[in-house]
N, C-alpha and C positions, 0 to 999 in steps of 0.2 A: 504494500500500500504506500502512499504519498506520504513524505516527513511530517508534514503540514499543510494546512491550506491556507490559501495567499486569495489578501484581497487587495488589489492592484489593477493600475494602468496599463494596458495593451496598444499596441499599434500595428494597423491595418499593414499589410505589406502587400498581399492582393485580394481582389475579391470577385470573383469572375464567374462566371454562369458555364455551368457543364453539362447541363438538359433544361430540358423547360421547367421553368420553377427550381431549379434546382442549383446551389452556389457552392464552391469550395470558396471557404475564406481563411488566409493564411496570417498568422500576426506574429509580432515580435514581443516577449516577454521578459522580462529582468533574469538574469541566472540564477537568482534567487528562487522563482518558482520551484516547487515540490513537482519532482517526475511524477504523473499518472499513471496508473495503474491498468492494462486493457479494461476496459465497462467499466470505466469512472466518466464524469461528466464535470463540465465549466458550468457557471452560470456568468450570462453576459448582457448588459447593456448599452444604451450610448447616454450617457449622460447632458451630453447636450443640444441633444432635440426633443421636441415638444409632444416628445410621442409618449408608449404606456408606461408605468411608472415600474412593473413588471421584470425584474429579470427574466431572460431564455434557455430553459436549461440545451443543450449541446452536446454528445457524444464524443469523443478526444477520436479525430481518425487517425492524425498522425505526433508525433512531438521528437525533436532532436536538441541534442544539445552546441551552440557554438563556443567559438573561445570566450565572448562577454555576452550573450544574450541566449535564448532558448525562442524556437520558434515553433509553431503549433499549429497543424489545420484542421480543420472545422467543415466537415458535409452537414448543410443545411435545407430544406424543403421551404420554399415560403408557401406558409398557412394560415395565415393572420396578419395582421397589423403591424406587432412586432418584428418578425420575421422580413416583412416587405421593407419594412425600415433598413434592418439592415443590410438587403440586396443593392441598398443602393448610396451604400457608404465607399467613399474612396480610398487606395490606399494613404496613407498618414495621418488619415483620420485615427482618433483615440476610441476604446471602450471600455468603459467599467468591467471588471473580471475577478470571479469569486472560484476556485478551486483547489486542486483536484477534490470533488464531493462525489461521496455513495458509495458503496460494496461491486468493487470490482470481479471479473471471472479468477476462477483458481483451476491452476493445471496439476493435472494427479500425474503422479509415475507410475510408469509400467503400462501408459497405454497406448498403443500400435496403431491407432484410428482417428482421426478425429474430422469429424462432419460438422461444416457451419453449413448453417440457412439463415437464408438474408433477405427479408423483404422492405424495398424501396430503399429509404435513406437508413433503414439497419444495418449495410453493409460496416455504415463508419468503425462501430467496435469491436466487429469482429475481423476486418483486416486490419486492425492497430493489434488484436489480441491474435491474430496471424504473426506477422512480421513484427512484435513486441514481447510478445510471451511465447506461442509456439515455438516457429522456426530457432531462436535462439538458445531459448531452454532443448530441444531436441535434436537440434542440428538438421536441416535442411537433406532432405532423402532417405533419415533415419526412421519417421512417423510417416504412416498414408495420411494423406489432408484433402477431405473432396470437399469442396465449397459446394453450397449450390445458393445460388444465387435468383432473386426473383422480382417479377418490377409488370407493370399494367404493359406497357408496351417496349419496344426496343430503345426508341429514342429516350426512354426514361431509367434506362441501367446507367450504371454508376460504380467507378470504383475498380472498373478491367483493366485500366494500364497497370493496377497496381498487386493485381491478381495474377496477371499471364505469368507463367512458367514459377509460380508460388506451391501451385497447389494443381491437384485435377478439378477441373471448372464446369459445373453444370448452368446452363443458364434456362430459365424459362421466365416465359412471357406469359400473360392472361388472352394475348390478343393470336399468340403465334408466331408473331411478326421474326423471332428470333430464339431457337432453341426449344423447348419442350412448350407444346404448346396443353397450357392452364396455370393454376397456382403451383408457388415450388414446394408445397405440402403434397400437392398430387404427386410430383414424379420421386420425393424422400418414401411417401407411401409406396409406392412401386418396387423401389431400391430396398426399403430398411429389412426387408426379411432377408438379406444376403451378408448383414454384417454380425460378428459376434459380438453380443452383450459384454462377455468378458474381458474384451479389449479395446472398445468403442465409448466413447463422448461424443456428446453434440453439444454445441452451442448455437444461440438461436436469438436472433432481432430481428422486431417487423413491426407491423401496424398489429391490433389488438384480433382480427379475423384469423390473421395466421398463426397467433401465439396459441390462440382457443382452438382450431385446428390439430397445431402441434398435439395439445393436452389430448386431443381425442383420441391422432394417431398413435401416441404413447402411451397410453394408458395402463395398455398390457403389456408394452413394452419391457423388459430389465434392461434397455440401454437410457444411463442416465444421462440429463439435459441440462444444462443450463440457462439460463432466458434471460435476457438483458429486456425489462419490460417501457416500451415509452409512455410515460403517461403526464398530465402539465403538471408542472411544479411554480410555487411561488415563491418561496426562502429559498428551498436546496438545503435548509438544513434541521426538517423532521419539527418545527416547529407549528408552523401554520396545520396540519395535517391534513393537508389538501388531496396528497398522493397517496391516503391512504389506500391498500387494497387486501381483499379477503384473504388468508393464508392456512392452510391448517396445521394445528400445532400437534408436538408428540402425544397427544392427550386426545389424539384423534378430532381433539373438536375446532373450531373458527375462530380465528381471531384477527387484528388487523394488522399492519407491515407500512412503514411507510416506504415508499418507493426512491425520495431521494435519502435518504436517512438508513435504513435496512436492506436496502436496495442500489441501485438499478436491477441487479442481478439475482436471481431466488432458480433455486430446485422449481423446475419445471413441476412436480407433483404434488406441490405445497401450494401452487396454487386455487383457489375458488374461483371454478368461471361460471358467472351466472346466468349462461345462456349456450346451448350444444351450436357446434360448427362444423361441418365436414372439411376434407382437404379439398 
């Protein structure tokens, strides 16, 4: 995990559109900032415009250290207010920035496997937790790594220069337009009966349809998951109790979790979904 979390000034370095609605934004950080952890998250705003008063929480895609500064990027979705604000910030512009916050993913030894699924802008944590935590902790050709990767249409994947020759790359579409065509919950359902539980992990980010999905396709599963969950956040830090969400505890019964607080990341099987979803 992060030494500490840092609440500090950032600068824009770039901020550029890589699909429709869709922005990689790059900044520069003091070297002071606390390294993140893969599935930790920032919270970010612009302090001087006239917009929500709101922090945005944010998934870390990438972070590197230089000799005086630390630089960090950022896959973002504009969906709101907030978000459109900041697609149209230029580089040197400044932002308010609060992290590394939340429960990052954890890599077990001795496992031979490991499956991410990625819907829309989910890709961001789990190729920082690719090329961050995997590949390094495991050495690069020593573990299998199949991504699969999942998005409405073609033009709206994200995140493949950074995946090619990372990993074996499944891609699917909703539309067809490129790779398996349906959700990337249908074609892991096709695959999962071919991998062994005893040596397999998934990891898993997306919109809440895929995450309910997942739970269904896993249910009977013994391959465990991980799930980096998005949901809105106002502090970032378990306070307001906004991101609360159902969990179940070893007592078999409900209880709640906050998602920037206990969270981003929970056992896929602990979660309560209140509503069935197929893949």
């Amino acid at each position: 995990m992060s030494e500490k979390e840092s609440l500090l000034t950032a600068q824009i370095i770039d901020n550029r559109r890589v699909a429709p609605a869709h922005f990689l934004m790059t900044v520069r950080l003091p070297l002071s900032f606390a390294t993140p952890f893969p599935g930790q998250f920032v919270m970010i705003r612009n302090d001087e415009c006239d917009g929500p008063l709101l922090a945005r929480p944010l998934s870390v895609y990438g972070f590197q250290r230089q000799q005086d500064h630390a630089v960090m990027d950022l896959l973002y979705r504009v969906a709101g207010r907030g978000t459109s604000l900041f697609s149209r910030m230029m580089p040197g512009e400044e932002l308010c920035f609060f992290g590394p916050l939340g429960k990052g993913f954890s890599v077990p030894t001795g496992v031979k496997r490991v499956l991410l699924v990625a819907g829309g802008v989910g890709v961001a944590p789990l190729i920082f937790l690719l090329h961050k935590g995997l590949l390094p902790a495991h050495g690069k050709g020593i573990i299998e790594t199949i991504f699969y990767l999942g998005a409405r249409t073609a033009e709206l994947l994200t995140g493949l220069e950074r995946l090619c020759g990372s990993c074996d790359l499944k891609i699917c579409t909703d539309d067809g337009s490129r790779g398996y065509h349906g959700p990337v919950t249908g074609l892991l359902k096709h695959d999962i009966g071919g991998f062994d539980a005893g040596d397999t992990v998934i990891y898993a980010c997306g919109p809440k349809p895929m995450v309910r999905a997942m739970g269904n396709l896993l249910q009977d599963a013994p391959i465990p998951c991980q799930v980096s969950l998005e949901e809105r956040m106002a502090c970032g830090l378990g306070a307001c109790l906004g991101c609360a969400v159902a969990v179940r505890t070893g007592e078999g019964k409900t209880d709640y979790r906050r998602v920037c607080k206990d969270g981003p990341v929970f056992d896929l099987r602990d979660i309560v979904f209140t509503s069935p979803a197929g893949p």
